[in-house]
Structure formats: C-alpha cells, structure tokens
C-alpha positions as CSV (number, residue, x, y, z in Angstrom):
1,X,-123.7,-21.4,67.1
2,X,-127.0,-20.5,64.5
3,X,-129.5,-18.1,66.5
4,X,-132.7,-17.6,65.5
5,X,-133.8,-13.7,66.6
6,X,-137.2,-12.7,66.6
7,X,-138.3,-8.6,67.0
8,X,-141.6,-7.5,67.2
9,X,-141.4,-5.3,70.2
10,X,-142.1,-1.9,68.2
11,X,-142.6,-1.0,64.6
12,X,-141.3,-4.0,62.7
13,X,-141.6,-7.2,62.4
14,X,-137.7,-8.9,61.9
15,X,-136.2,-12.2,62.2
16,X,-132.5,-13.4,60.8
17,X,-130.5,-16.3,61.3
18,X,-127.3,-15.7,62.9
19,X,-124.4,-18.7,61.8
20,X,-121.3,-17.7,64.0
21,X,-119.0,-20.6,62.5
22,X,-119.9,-19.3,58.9
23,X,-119.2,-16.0,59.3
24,X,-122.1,-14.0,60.8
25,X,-126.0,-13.4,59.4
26,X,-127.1,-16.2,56.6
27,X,-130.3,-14.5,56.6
28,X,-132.7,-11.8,57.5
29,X,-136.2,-9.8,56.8
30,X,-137.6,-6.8,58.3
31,X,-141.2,-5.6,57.6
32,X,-141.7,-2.2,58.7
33,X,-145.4,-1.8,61.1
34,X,-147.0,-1.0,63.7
35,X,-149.9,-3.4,63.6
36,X,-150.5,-6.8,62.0
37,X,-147.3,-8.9,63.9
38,X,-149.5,-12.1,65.1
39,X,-150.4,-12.2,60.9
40,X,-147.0,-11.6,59.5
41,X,-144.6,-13.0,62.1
42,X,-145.3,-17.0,60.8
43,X,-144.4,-16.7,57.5
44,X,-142.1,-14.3,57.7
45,X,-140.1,-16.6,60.1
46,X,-140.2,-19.7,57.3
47,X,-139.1,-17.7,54.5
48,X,-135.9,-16.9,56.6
49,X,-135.6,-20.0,57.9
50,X,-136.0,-21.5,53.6
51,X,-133.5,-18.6,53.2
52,X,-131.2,-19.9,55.7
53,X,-131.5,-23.3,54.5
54,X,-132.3,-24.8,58.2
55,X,-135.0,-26.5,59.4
56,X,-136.2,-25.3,63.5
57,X,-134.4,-28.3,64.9
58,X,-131.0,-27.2,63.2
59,X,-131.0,-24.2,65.5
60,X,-129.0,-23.7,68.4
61,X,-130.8,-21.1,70.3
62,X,-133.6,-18.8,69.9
63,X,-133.4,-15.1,70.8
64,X,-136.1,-12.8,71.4
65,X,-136.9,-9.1,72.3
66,X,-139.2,-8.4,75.5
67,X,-139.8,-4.7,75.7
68,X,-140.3,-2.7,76.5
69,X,-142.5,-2.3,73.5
70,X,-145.7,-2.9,72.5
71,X,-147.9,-5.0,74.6
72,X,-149.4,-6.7,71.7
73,X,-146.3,-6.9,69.7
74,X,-144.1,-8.1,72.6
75,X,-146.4,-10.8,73.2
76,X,-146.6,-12.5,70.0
77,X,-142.9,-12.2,69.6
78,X,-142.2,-14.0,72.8
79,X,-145.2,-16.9,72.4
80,X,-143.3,-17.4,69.2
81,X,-140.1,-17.9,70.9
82,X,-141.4,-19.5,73.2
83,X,-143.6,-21.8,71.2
84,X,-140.5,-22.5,68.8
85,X,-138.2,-23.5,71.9
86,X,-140.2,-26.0,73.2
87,X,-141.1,-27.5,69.4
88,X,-137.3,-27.7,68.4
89,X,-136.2,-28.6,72.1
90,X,-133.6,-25.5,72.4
91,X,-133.4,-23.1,74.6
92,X,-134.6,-19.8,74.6
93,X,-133.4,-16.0,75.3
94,X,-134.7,-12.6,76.2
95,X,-132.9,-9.3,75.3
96,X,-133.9,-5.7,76.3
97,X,-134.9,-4.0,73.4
98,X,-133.0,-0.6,74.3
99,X,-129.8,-2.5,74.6
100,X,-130.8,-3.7,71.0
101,X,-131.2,-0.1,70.5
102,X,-127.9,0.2,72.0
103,X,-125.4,-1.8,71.1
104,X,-123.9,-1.2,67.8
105,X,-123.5,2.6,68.6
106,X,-121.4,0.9,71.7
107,X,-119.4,-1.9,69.7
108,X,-118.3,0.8,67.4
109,X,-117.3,3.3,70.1
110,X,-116.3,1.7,73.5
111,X,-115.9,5.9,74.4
112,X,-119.6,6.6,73.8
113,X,-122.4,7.4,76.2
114,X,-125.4,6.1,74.8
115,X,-129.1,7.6,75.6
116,X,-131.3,5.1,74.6
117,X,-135.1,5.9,74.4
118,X,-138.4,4.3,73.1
119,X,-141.5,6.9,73.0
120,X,-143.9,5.7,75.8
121,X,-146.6,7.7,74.6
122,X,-148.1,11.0,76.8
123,X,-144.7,12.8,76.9
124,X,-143.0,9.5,78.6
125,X,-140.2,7.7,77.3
126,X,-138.9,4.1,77.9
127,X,-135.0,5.3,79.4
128,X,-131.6,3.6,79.7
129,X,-128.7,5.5,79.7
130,X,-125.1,3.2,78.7
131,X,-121.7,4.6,79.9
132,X,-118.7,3.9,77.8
133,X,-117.6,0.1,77.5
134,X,-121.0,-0.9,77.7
135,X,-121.6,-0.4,81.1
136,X,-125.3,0.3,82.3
137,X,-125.4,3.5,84.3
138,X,-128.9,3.2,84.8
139,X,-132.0,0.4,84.9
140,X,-134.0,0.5,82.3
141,X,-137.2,2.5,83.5
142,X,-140.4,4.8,82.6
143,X,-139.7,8.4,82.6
144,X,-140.7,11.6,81.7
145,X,-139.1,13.4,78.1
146,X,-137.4,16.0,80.0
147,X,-135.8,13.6,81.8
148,X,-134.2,11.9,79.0
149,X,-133.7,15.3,77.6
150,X,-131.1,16.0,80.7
151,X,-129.2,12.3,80.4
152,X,-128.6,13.8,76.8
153,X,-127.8,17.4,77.8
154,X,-125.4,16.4,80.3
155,X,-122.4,15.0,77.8
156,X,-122.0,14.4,74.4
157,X,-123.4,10.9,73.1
158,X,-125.2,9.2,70.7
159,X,-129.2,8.9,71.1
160,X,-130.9,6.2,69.7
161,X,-134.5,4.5,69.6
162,X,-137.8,5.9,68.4
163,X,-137.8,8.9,70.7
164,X,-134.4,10.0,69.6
165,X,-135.2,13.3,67.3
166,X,-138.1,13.9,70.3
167,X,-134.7,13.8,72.8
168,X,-132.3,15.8,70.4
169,X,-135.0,18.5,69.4
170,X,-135.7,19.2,72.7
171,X,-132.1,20.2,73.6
172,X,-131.1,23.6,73.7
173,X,-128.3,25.4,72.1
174,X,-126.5,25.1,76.0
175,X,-126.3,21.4,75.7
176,X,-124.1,18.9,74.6
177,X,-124.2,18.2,71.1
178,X,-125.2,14.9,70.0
179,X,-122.6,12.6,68.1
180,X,-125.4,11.0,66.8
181,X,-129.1,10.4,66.4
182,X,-130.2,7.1,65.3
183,X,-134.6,7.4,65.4
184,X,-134.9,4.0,63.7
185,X,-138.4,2.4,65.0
186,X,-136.6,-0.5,65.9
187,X,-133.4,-2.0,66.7
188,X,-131.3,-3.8,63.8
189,X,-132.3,-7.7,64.0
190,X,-128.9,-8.0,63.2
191,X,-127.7,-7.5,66.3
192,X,-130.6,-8.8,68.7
193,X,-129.2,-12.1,67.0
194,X,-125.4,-11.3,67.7
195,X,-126.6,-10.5,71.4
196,X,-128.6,-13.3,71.2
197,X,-125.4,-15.7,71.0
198,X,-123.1,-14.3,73.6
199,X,-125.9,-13.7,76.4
200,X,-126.1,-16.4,79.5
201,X,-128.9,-18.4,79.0
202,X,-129.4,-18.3,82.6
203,X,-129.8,-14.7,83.2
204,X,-131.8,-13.8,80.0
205,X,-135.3,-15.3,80.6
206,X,-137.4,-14.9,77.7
207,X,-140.1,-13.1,79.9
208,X,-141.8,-9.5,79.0
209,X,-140.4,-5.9,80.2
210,X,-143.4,-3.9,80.1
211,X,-141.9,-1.5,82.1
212,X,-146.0,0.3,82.7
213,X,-149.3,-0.6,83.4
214,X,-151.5,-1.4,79.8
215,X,-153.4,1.7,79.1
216,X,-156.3,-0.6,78.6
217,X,-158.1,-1.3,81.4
218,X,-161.1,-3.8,82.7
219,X,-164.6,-1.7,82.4
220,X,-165.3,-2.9,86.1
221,X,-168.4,-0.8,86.2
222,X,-169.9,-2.3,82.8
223,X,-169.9,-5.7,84.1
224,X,-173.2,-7.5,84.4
225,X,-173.8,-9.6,87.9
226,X,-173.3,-13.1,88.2
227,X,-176.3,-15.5,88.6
C-alpha cells in the first residue's frame, strides 16, 4: 500500500510517502512553524511526491491529522486531504493527532502508559492517557494542566506532545518518575503515515477534532443593521 500523510495540526508542516511493499517511508519533509501552513503545504507536498517518484493517482490512500490542533492548521491540512482524495479518486483518512503523539512510544514498549498532551493554551491541555498494548484508557478531551499532571503522577510512563516538559515540571518529587519525555511540537509524520495504512477506512473520517470552542469569536455587537 503507498500512503500519502499530511500533518499540519501544530507546529509543522510534514508530509512523507509511506511504500509498505518496498519497505517502509520513500520519502518525507518536515518544516518546523507555527504559522504560514496554507503557503507551504502545496509545494512542500510535490517535492515529496517528485521525491517519491509518484504522481497523486499512484497513491493508495491519503492520511491526515485532525486535531486537535490548530484551527487554522487543521483545516488546511484536511481541505488538502480532502481536496487530493477526490482529485486522485482514493480514499481518505483521519488520525488523532495525540495517538500520533502516541504511538511509537507504544510500538516500542507494549508495557508503557502513555500521557499524551498538546498545550491548549490558558493552563489547559488537549489529554489522552494510553494503557499498555495500546489500549485507550481515556477519550481524548480538554482538561486542565493539573489534571494531566495527576494521569502522570499516578504511574510511571512516558509523556509526550507539546505540553510534555509543562506535565513533567509540574510533578513533584512524590510522583512517579517519568520513563520519558518526548516535547516534540509535533508528532513524527513517519508514523501518521504507518497509522495511516493499517487504520479502517470506515471508522477514520477525515473530519476535524477540535476538541474547544475557537477563541475567536463573532463581534455580534459591532454589526451594522440590515437594510
């Protein structure tokens, strides 16, 4: 199977071609930041694809992250995907981006907990907490730091996601030690396309997980009458 991924839910902008009958990623690019997606995602996605040596249509399935994240950035990594899909006539799949986070720390250690949190801003996290053999102990879900703080606390396990040093700094000498803190901005693209090929098409919508309300809101008061 080839898989195109696309990532631009947080603080990169990543594509790679995943070719699972030649042996795993053919090619890849990552461009670290935190603005500027909509300009950079385009090209970035044909010099993988020259890379890669495939045209769209030679693409099995596209596979994309959908938050939570950015607002901005999820959007214009799913109209890509989505855009794409319908182009090339494939189908096309949605990933949580904390099980991105996620799962390498779990295909490496089947025993590990993993704590995975994205910083939500206003001492708030993006939460999903993974129990060994990557089972989902909880939905993914808005909380507050300190709660995050206590997932980590309760057992050792690995924390990953932007908010991971927030998580570890804020445990205290009585609480489980972290076997690991992984604070990349953003999950390895390498895996959002190895999830990408295994996941059912039908229970992975390419849809967005905001997960909150935009902090942006409608100036109601500001607006002038209708005539």
């Amino acid at each position: 199977m080839r898989v195109l991924a696309i990532d631009t839910a947080l603080a990169a902008c990543s594509a790679a071609v995943l070719d699972t009958e030649y042996g795993g990623i053919v090619a890849s690019e990552s461009l670290p930041m935190v603005r500027g997606h909509a300009e950079a995602l385009m090209p970035l996605l044909q010099r993988v694809m020259n890379q890669a040596r495939m045209a769209f249509t030679d693409i099995d399935r596209i596979a994309v992250t959908t938050g939570p994240g950015s607002f901005t950035g999820l959007r214009v990594g799913i109209a890509a995907a989505r855009g794409l899909a319908l182009a090339a006539d494939k189908p096309a799949v949605g990933l949580s981006t904390l099980s991105a986070y996620a799962a390498p720390h779990m295909a490496a250690d089947e025993k590990l907990p993993v704590v995975a949190v994205i910083d939500a801003r206003h001492a708030h996290v993006y939460l999903q907490v993974f129990t060994p053999g990557a089972r989902v102990f909880t939905a993914p879900r808005l909380a507050p730091l300190r709660e995050a703080v206590l997932a980590a606390a309760a057992t050792p396990s690995c924390i990953v996601g932007s908010a991971a040093q927030s998580v570890a700094a804020a445990l205290s000498a009585d609480d489980a030690i972290p076997t690991a803190v992984d604070a990349r901005g953003a999950p390895d693209i390498a895996w959002v396309a190895r999830m990408g090929a295994v996941v059912p098409e039908d229970q992975a919508p390419p849809k967005p997980q905001y997960l909150r309300a935009p902090d942006a809101q409608p100036q109601n008061a500001a607006q002038l009458p209708r005539r």
